[in-house]
C-alpha positions as CSV (number, residue, x, y, z in Angstrom):
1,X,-95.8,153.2,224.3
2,X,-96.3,149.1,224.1
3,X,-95.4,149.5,219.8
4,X,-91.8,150.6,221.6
5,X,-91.2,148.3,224.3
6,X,-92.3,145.7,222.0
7,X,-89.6,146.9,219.5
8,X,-87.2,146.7,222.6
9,X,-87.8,143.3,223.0
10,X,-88.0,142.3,219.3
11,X,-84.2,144.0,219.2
12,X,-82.5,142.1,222.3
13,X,-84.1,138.8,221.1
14,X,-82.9,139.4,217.4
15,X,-79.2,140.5,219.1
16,X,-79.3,137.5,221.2
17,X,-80.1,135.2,218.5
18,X,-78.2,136.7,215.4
19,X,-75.9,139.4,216.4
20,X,-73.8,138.1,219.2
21,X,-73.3,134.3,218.1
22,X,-71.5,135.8,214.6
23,X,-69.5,138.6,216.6
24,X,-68.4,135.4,218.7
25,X,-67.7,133.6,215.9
26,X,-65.8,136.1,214.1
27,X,-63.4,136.6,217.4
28,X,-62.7,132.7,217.1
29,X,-62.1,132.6,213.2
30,X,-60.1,135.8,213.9
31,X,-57.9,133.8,216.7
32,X,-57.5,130.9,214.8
33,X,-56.0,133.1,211.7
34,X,-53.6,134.7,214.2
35,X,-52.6,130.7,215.4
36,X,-51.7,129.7,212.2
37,X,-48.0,128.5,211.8
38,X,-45.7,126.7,208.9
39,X,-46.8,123.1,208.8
40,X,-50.6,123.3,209.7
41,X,-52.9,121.9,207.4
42,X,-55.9,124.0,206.5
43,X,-59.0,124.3,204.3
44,X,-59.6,127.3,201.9
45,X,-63.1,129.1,201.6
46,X,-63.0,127.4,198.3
47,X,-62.5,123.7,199.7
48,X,-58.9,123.7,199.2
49,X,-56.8,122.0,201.6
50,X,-53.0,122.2,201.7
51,X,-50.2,122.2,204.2
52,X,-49.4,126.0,205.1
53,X,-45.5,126.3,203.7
54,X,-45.1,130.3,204.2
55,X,-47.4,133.0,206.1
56,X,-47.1,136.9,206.5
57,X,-49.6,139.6,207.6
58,X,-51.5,138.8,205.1
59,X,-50.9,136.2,202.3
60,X,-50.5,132.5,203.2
61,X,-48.3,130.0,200.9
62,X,-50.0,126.6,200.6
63,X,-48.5,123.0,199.3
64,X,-51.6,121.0,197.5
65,X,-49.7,119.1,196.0
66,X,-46.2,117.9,195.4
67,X,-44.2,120.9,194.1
68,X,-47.4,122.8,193.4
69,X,-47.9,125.7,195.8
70,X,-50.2,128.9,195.3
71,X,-50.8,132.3,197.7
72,X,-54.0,132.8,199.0
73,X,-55.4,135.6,201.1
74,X,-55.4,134.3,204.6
75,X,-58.6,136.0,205.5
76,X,-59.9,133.3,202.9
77,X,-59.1,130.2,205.2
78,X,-61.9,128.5,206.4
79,X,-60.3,126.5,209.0
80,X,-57.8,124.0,210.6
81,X,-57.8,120.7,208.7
82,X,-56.7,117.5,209.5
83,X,-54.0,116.1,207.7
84,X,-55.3,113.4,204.9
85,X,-54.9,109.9,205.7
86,X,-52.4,107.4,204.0
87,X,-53.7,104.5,202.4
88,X,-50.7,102.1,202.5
89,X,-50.8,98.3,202.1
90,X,-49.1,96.0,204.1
């Protein structure tokens, strides 16, 4: 009897520590994806980071550089980016 109630508790603590934090943070990556619109700049899986110039259900168009875009899956973006910063001289 105490082998399973200490496999109980070893199974809530492990679902409280492991489990639930990644279904949490599989809703917000899932959210984000569904956010995404023409003109935000976003980070690849790979490290890639490009301005998002066409999106569908499931394929995203990326500018990385001038006149160089490629399609990526858009389960494979990582995350909102910030745009780089200019380095001008006055």
């Amino acid at each position: 009897m105490s082998f399973l109630i200490t496999m109980g508790i070893f199974f809530l603590v492990m679902y409280f520590l492991m489990i639930r934090p990644q279904q949490k943070r599989q809703k917000e990556h899932e959210a984000m994806l569904g956010a995404l619109k023409k003109g935000d700049v976003v980070r690849t899986d790979s490290g890639i980071r490009g301005e998002i110039v066409g999106i569908d259900d499931r394929d995203v168009q990326l500018l990385i550089a001038e006149k160089t875009k490629i399609n990526i899956l858009k389960s494979r973006i990582a995350g909102l980016d910030s745009p780089p910063a200019t380095n001008e001289k006055k």
